[in-house]
C-alpha positions, 0 to 999 in steps of 0.5 A: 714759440711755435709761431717764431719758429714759422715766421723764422723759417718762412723768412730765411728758409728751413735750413738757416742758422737762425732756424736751428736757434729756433728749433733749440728754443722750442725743444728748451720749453717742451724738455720738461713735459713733452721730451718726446716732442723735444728731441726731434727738433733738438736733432733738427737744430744739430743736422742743420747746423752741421750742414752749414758750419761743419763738425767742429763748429761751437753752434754743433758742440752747443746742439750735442750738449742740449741732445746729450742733456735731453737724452740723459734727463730721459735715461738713455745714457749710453746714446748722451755719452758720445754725444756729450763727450763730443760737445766736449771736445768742440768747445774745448778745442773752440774756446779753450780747455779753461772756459767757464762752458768747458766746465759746464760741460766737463760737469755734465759729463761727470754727472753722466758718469756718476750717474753710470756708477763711474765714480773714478772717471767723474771726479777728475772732470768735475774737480777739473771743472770747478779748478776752471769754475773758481780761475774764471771768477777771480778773473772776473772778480765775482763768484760765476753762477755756475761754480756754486751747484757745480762745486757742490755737486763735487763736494758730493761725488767725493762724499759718494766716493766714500772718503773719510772726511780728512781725505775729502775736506783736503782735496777740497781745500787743495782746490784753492790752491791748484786753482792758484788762489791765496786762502782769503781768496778762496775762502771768499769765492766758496764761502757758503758753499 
């Protein structure tokens, strides 16, 4: 990745798009065991990018998302919040408040939160992103891969929460129908989730 990344910027230059593509793919493969070594190129790829298309663009939204990630998997939540908060606000206005990476990233964000002890303010996020998660896959007809850990990760906020199990089981069955599914609908896209 390495080498990549030296032929990509002795070919376009050091400030080129396809730079900062590369730098997010090398900070993909050192995240795990040296985040370190990750998160200067993670800030790299954003100012690069920012550079180029601006603010608002999807590509600045994707680099805040993948920093606010690193800098929540090494516990530094207050410097993700901002960050995630405004990959959330990019991607929605660019795509759309129903799109299948909005509700990633509205889990990301609930998952920051929960993590924060702020239970209330995580729940309409990730209900919000499993009402897109289970929209999407009936529109396209097959379960999307995210929609499982995402559903489960809701099914376990309302069990932090600690709702008796009438209250939790109606809001998860309420999901179906919000997300405007028939039951057999429903029932088949959560089935073993």
């Amino acid at each position: 990745m390495r080498r990549a990344l030296a032929i990509t910027e002795a070919s376009y230059g050091p400030e080129h798009p396809l730079v900062a593509i590369s730098l997010g793919n090398l900070a993909a493969l050192l995240w795990t065991n040296r985040p370190a070594e990750a998160e200067p190129l993670l800030r790299r790829a954003l100012a690069i990018d920012e550079a180029i298309y601006g603010g608002e663009h999807p590509a600045v939204g994707r680099d805040l998302n993948n920093l606010g990630q690193l800098l929540r998997a090494t516990d530094r939540l207050d410097e993700a919040e901002p960050l995630m908060r405004r990959a959330l606000a990019i991607d929605e206005e660019s795509y759309g408040p129903g799109h299948p990476r909005v509700a990633v990233e509205l889990a990301n964000l609930a998952g920051l939160l929960q993590a924060t002890g702020r239970l209330d303010e995580a729940e309409p996020l990730l209900r919000r992103a499993v009402l897109s998660l289970l929209a999407s896959s009936h529109r396209a007809g097959h379960l999307l891969p995210n929609l499982r850990p995402v559903f489960r990760s809701y099914r376990s906020l309302l069990e932090a929460m600690s709702l008796d199990e009438d209250a939790l089981r109606r809001r998860v069955v309420s999901l179906g129908t919000e997300a405007g599914l028939g039951e057999a609908e429903y029932r088949r896209l959560t089935e073993g989730l």
